[in-house]
C-alpha positions in Angstrom: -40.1 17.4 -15.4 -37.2 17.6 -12.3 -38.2 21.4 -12.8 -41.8 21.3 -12.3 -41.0 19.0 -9.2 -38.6 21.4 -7.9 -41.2 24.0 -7.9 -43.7 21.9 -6.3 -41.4 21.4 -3.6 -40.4 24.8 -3.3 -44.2 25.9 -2.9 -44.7 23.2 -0.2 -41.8 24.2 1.8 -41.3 28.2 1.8 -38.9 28.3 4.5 -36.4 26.2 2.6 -37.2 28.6 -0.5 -35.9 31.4 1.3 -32.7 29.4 2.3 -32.2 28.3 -1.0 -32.6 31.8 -2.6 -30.3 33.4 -0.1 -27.8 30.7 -0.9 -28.2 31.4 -4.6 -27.9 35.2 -4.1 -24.6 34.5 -1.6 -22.9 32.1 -4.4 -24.1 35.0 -7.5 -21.8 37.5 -5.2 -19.0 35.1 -4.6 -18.5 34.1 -8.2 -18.9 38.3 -9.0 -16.4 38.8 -6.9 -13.6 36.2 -7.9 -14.7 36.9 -11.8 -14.9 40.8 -12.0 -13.7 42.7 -8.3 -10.6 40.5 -7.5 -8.8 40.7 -11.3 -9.6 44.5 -11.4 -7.5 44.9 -7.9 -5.0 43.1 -9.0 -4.7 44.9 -12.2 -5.0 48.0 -10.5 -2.0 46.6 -8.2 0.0 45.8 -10.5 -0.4 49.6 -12.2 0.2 51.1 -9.4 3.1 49.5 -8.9 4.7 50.0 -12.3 4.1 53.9 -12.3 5.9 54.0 -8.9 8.9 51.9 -10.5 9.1 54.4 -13.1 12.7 55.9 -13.8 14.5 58.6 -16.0 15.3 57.5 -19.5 12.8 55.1 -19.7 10.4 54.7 -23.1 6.8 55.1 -22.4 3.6 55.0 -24.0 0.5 57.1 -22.4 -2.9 55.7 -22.6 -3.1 58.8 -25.7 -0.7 56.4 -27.6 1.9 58.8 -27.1 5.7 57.3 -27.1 8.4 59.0 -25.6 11.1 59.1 -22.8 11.0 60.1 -19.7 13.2 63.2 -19.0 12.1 64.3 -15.5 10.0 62.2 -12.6 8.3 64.3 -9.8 5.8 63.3 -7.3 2.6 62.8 -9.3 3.9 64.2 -12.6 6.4 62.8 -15.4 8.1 65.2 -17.7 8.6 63.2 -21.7 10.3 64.1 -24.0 8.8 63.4 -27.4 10.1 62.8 -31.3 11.2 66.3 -32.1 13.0 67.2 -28.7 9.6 68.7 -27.6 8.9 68.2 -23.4 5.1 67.2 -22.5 4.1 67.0 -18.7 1.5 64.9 -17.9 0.4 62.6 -14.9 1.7 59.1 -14.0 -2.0 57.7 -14.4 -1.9 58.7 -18.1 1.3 56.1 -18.4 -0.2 53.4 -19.5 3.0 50.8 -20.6 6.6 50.7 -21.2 7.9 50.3 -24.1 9.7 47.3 -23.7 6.4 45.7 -22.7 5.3 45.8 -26.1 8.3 44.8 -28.2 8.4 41.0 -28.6 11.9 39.6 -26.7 13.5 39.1 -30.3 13.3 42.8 -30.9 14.9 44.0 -27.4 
């Protein structure tokens, strides 16, 4: 019933209808953006900042689920070494974790 009324009222007063949808539409983007944009910045952030603090001798795993150490940095590439003594070269963006991210702290 407080639907059908609010529809009636709506018809009666089309200037407020437009208000009211432009409201809706303003708080739809606001809650998009704090629920989806903003957490996928800051998750890009945070990635961004953890390939830049990457160093030499440090255990990796790439985004291929590839684990390894890190024998050589240069400026957008990361030389690992691999289980064998085999070298791979590959980009920072395929690093996906460190190692010691993924081991609980009983196993460190």
């Amino acid at each position: 019933m407080n639907f059908l009324n609010i529809l009636l009222q709506t018809a009666a007063n089309p200037k407020g209808a437009a208000y009211q949808q432009i409201l809706l539409i303003a708080v739809i983007l606001i809650i998009f953006y704090f629920f989806m944009i903003r957490p996928q910045m800051k998750r890009s952030k945070e990635q961004k900042k953890f390939r830049d603090s990457l160093q030499k001798g440090q255990k990796i795993i790439t985004i291929g689920g590839i684990h390894g150490k890190i024998a050589e940095i240069q400026d957008a590439t990361v030389t690992i070494e691999v289980e064998g003594g085999s070298r791979l070269r590959m980009e920072k963006s395929a690093i996906a974790s460190s190692i010691a991210d993924q081991l609980p702290d009983s196993a460190q």
